[in-house]
VEXNUDO-32890 format. One line per field, with one value per residue: residue in one letter; x, y, z of N, C-alpha, C in turn. Coordinates in nm, 2 decimals, padded with zeros to 4 digits. Layout:
N
code <- A_...
n.xx <- X_...
n.yy <- Y_...
n.zz <- Z_...
ca.xx <- X_...
ca.yy <- Y_...
ca.zz <- Z_...
c.xx <- X_...
c.yy <- Y_...
c.zz <- Z_...
END
This chain:
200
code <- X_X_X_X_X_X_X_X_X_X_X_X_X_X_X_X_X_X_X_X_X_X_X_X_X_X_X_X_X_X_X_X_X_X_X_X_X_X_X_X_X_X_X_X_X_X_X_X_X_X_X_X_X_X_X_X_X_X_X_X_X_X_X_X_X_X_X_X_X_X_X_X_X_X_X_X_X_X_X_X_X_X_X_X_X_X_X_X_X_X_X_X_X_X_X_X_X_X_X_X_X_X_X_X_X_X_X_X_X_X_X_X_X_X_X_X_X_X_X_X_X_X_X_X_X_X_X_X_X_X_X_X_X_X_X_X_X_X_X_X_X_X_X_X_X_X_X_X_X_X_X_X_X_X_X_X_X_X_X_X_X_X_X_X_X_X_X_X_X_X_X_X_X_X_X_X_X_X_X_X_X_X_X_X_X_X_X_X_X_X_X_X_X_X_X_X_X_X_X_X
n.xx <- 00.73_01.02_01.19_01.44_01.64_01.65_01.50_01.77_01.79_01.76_02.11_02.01_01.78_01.52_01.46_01.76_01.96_01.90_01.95_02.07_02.03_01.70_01.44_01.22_01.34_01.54_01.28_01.17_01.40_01.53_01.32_01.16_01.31_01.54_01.41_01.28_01.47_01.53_01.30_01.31_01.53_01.44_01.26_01.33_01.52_01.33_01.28_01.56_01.75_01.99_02.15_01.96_02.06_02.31_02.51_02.44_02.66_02.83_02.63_02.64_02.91_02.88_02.70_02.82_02.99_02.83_02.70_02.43_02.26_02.24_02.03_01.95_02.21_02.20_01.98_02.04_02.31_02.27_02.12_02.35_02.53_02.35_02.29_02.53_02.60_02.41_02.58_02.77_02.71_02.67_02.51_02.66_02.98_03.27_03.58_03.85_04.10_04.40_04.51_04.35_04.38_04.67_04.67_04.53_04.67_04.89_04.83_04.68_04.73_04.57_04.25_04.07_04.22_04.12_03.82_03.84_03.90_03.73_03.46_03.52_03.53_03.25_03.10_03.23_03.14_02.92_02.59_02.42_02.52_02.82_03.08_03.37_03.57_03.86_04.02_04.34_04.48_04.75_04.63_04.65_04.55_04.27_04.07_03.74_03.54_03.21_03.00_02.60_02.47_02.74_03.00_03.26_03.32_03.35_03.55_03.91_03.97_03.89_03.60_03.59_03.39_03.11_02.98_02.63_02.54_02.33_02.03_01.85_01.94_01.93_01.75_01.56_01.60_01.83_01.81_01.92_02.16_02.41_02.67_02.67_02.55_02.71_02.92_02.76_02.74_03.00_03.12_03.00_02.85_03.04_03.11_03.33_03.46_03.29_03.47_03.72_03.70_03.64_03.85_04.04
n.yy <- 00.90_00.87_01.01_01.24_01.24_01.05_01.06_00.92_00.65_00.63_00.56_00.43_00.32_00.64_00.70_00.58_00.76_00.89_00.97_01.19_01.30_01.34_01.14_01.29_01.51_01.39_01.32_01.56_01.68_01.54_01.40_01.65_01.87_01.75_01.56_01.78_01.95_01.74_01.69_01.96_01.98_01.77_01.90_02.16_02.03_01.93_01.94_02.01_01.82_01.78_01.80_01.65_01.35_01.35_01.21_01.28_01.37_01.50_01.62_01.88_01.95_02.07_02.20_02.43_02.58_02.75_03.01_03.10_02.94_02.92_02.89_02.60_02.41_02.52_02.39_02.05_02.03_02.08_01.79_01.66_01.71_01.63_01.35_01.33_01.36_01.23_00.99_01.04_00.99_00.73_00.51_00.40_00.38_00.32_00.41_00.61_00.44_00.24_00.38_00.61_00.66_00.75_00.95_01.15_01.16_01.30_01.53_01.67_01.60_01.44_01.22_01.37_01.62_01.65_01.63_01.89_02.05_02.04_02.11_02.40_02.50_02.45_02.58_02.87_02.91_03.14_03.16_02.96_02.61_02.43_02.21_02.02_01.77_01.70_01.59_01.64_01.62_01.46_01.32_01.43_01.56_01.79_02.08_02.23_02.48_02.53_02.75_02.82_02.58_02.54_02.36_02.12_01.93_02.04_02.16_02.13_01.96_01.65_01.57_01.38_01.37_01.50_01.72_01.86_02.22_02.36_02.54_02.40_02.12_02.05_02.25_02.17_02.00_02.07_02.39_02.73_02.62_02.50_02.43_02.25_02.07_01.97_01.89_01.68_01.53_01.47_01.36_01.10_01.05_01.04_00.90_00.72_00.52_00.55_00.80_00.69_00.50_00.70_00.84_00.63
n.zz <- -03.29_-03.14_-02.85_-02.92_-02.64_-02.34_-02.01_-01.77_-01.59_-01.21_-01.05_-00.76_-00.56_-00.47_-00.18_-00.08_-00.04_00.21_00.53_00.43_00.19_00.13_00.01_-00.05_-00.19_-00.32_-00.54_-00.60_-00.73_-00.92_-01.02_-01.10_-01.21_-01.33_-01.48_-01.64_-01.78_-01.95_-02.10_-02.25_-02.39_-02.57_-02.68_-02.76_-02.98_-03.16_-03.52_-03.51_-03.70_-03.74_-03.52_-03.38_-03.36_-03.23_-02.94_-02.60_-02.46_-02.68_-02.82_-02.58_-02.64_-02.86_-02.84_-02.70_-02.84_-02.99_-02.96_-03.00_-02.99_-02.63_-02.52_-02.53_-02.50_-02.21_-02.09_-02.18_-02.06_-01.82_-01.81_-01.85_-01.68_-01.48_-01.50_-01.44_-01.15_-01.01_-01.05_-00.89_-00.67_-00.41_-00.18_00.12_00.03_-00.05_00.04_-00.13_-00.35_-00.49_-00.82_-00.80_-00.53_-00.49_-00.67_-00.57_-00.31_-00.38_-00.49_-00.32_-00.06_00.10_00.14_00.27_00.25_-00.05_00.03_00.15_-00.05_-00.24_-00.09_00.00_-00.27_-00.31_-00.18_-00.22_-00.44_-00.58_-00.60_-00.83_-00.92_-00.97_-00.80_-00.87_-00.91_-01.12_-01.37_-01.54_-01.84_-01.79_-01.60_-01.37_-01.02_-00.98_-00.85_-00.95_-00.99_-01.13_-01.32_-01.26_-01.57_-01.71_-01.76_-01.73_-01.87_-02.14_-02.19_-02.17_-01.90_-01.76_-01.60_-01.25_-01.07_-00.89_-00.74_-00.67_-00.64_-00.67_-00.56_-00.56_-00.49_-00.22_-00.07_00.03_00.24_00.38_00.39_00.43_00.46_00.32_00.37_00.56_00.41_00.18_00.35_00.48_00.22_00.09_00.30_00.35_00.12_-00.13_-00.41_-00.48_-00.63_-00.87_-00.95_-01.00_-01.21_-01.39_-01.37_-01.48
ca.xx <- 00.87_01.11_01.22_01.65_01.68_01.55_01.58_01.82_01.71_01.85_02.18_01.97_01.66_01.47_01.53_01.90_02.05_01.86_01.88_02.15_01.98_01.57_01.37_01.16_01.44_01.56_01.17_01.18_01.50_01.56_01.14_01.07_01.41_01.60_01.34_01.20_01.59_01.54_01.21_01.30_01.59_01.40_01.13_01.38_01.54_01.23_01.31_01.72_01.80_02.13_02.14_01.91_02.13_02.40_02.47_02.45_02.80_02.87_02.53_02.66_03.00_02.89_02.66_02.93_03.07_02.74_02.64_02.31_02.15_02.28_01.92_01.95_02.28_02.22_01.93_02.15_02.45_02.18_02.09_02.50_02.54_02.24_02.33_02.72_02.62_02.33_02.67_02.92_02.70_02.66_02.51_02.79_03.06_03.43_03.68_03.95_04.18_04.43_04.59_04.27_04.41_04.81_04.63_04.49_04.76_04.96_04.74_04.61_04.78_04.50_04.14_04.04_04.25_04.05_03.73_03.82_03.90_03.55_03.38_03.60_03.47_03.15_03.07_03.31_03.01_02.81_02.45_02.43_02.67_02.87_03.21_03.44_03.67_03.88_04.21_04.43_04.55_04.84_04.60_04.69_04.40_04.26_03.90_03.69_03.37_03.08_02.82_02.47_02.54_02.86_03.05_03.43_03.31_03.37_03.67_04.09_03.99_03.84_03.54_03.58_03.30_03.07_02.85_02.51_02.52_02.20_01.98_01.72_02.02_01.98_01.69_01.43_01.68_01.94_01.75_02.01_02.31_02.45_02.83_02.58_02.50_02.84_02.98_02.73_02.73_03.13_03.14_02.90_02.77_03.08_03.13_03.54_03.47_03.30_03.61_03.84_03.64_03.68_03.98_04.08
ca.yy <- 00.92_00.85_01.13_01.19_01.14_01.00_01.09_00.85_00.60_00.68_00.45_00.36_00.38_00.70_00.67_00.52_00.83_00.96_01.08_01.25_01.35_01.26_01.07_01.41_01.62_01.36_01.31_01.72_01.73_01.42_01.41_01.75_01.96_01.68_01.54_01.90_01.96_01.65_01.74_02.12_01.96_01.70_02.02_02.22_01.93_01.90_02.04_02.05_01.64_01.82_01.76_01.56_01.25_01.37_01.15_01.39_01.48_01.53_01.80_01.99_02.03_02.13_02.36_02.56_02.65_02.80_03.11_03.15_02.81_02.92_02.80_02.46_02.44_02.50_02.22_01.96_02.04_02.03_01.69_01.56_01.72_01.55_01.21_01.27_01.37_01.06_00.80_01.01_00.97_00.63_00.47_00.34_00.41_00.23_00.51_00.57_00.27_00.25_00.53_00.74_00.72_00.80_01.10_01.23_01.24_01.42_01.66_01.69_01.55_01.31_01.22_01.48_01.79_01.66_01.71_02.01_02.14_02.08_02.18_02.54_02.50_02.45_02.72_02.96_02.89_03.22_03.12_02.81_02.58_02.26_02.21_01.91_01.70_01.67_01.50_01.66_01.44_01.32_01.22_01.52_01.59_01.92_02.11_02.35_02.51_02.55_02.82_02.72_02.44_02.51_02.19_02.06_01.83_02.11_02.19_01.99_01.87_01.52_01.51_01.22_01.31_01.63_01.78_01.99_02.34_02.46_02.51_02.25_02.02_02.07_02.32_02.09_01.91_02.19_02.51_02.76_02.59_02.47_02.40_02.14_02.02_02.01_01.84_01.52_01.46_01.46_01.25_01.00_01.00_00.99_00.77_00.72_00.40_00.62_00.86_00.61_00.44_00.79_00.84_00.52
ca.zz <- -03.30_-03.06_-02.81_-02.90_-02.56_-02.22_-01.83_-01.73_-01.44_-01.12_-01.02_-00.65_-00.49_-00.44_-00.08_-00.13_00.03_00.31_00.55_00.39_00.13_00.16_-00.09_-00.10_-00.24_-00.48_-00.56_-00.65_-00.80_-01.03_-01.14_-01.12_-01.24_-01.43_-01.56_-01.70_-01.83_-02.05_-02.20_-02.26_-02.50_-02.68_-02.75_-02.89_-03.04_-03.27_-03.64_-03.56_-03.75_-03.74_-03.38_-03.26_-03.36_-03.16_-02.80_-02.53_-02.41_-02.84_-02.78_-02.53_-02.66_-02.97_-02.83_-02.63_-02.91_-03.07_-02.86_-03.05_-02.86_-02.52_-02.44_-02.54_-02.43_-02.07_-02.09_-02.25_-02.01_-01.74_-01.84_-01.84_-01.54_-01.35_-01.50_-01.40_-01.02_-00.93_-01.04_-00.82_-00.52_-00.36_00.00_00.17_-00.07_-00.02_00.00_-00.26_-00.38_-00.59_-00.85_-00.76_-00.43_-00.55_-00.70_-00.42_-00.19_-00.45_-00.53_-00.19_00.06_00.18_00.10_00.40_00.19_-00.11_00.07_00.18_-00.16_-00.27_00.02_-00.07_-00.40_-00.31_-00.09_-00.32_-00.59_-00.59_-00.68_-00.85_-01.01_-00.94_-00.74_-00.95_-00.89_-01.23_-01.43_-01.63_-01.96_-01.73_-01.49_-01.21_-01.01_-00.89_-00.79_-00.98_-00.96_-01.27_-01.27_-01.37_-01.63_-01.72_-01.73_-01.78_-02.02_-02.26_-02.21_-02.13_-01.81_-01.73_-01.50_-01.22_-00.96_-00.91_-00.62_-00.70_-00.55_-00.68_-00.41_-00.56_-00.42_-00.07_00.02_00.14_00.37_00.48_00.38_00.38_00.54_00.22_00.45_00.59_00.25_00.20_00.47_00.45_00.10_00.09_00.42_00.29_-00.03_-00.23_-00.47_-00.55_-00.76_-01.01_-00.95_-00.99_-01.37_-01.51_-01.40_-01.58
c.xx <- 00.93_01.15_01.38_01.71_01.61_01.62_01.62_01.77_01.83_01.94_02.11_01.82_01.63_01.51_01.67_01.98_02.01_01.91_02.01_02.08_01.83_01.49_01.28_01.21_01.45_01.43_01.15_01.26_01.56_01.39_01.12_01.19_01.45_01.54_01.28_01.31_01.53_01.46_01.20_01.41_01.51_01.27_01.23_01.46_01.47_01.26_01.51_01.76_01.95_02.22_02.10_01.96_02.26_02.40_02.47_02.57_02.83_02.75_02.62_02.80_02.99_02.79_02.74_03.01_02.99_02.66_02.49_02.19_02.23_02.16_01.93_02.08_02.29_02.12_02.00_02.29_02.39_02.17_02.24_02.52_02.49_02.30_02.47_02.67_02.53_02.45_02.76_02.85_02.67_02.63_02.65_02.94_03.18_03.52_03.75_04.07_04.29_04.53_04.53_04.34_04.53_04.74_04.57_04.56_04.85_04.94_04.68_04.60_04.72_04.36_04.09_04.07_04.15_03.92_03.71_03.80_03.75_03.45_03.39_03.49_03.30_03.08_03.11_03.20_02.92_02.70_02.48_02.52_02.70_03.02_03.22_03.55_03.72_04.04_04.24_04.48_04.66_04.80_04.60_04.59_04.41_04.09_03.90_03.58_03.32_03.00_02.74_02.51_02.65_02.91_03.21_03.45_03.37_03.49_03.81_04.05_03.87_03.77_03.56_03.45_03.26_02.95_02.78_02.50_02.41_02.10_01.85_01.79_01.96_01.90_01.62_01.50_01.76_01.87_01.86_02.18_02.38_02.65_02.78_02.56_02.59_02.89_02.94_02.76_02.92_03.20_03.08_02.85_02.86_03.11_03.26_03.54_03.40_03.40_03.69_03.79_03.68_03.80_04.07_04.23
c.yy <- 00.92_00.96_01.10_01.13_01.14_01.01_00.89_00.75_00.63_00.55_00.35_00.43_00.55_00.71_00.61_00.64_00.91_00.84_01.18_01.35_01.28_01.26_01.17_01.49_01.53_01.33_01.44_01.75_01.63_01.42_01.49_01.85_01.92_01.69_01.65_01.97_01.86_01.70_01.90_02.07_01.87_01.84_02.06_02.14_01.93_02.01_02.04_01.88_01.69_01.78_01.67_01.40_01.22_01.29_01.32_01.48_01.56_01.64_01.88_02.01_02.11_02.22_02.49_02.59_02.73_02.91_03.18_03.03_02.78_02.84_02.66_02.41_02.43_02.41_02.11_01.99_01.99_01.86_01.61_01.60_01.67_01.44_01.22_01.28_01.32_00.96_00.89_01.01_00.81_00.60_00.42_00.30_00.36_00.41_00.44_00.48_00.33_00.35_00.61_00.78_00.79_00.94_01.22_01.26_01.31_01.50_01.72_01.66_01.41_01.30_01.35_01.63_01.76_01.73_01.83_02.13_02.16_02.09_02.34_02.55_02.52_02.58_02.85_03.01_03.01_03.20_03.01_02.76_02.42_02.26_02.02_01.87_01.63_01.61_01.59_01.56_01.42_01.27_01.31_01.55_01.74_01.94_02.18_02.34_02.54_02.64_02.77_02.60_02.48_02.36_02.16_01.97_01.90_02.19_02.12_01.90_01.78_01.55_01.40_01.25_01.49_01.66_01.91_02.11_02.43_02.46_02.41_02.14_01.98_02.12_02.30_02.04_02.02_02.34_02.58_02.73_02.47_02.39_02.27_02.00_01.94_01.90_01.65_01.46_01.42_01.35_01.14_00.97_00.97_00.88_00.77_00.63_00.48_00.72_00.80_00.54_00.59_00.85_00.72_00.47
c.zz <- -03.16_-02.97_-02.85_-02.74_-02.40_-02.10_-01.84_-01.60_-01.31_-01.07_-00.86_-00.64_-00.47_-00.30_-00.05_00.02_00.16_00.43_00.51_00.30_00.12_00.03_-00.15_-00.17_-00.39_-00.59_-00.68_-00.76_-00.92_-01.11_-01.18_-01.23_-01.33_-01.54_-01.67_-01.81_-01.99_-02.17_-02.28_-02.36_-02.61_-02.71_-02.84_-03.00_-03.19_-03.40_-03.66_-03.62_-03.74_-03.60_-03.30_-03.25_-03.31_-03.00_-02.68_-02.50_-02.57_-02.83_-02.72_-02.54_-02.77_-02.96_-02.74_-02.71_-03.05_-02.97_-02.93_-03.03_-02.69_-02.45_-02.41_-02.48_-02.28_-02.03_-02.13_-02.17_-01.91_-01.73_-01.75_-01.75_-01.40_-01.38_-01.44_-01.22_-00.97_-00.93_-00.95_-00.69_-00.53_-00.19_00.01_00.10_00.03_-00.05_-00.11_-00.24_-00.49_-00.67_-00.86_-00.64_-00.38_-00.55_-00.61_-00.34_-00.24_-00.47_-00.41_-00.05_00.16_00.14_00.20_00.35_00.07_-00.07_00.08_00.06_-00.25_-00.19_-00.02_-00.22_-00.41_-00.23_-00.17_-00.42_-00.57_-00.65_-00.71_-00.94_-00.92_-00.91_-00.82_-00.91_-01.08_-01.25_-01.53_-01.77_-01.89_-01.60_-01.37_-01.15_-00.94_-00.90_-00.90_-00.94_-01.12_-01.21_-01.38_-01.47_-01.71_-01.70_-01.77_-01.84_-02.20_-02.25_-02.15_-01.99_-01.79_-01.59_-01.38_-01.14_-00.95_-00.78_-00.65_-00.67_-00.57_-00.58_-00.41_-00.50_-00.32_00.00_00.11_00.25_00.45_00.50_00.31_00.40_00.39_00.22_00.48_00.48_00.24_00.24_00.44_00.36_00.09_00.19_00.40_00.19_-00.17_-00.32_-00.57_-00.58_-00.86_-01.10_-01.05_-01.17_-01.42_-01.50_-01.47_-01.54
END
């Protein structure tokens, strides 16, 4: 029988993003973490047919609104949360274009205050969690933060682009300097053409 569902392949090379982030880390943290996310849903999976025919994002909203599989839940958020933050990074990413880029200077005066707001965000994050870049349904853009797998999938605002803050992100390479973290991935790794597709 089929697993419901499967680690995702990663959008670039293993190496892709170093030395920003090093082939070791995403080695650790996409095989060892992701990967373990995946299979910790399709276990419990086994027995629910009620569920397990569900696509992922349609899981994990319908498990936030079932506080008696918080378990499964934070696996299966886990999951959409890994696959959403391998497509918002990218090597040599094109800055923003377009009416991602409108949105940004409205909301933030310049790609530079954006950054900054999820840098804020990211740092702000006590313990683990995930700093977002999201839309409003008219499109407005603004920041938040997620703890642990929390997600904005599950609730009014539109995901475009998301950075890791758990310390499996970042430890092997930064340790504890997580501003560090931070800094590069925001300077380098974004990827505002995936932004810019979900923002639509």
């Amino acid at each position: 029988m089929t697993a419901p569902h499967a680690l995702a392949p990663l959008p670039w090379d293993e190496a892709a993003l170093a030395p920003v982030i090093s082939a070791e880390t995403i080695g650790f943290h996409y095989g060892k973490h992701h990967a373990g996310y995946v299979a910790k849903v399709n276990a419990a999976l086994e027995g629910l047919p009620e569920l397990a025919d569900l696509s992922l994002d349609r899981l994990v909203v319908t498990l936030a609104q079932d506080p008696l599989r918080q378990t499964l839940f934070n696996n299966a958020a886990q999951v959409w949360n890994h696959d959403f933050y391998w497509r918002s990074l990218k090597p040599d990413a094109a800055p923003p274009s377009g009416r991602l880029a409108d949105a940004i200077q409205t909301a933030f005066g310049d790609v530079a205050g954006c950054k900054a707001a999820l840098k804020k965000a990211a740092l702000d994050q006590f313990g683990s969690g995930w700093a977002w870049l999201v839309a409003d349904a008219n499109g407005a853009l603004s920041v938040t933060r997620t703890h642990n797998a929390e997600t904005p999938l599950t609730g009014a605002l539109r995901p475009l682009l998301t950075v890791d803050v758990w310390e499996h992100a970042y430890y092997l390479d930064y340790q504890n300097k997580r501003d560090a973290y931070a800094d590069a991935v925001l300077d380098k790794l974004i990827n505002w053409e995936f932004a810019a597709e979900n923002l639509g």
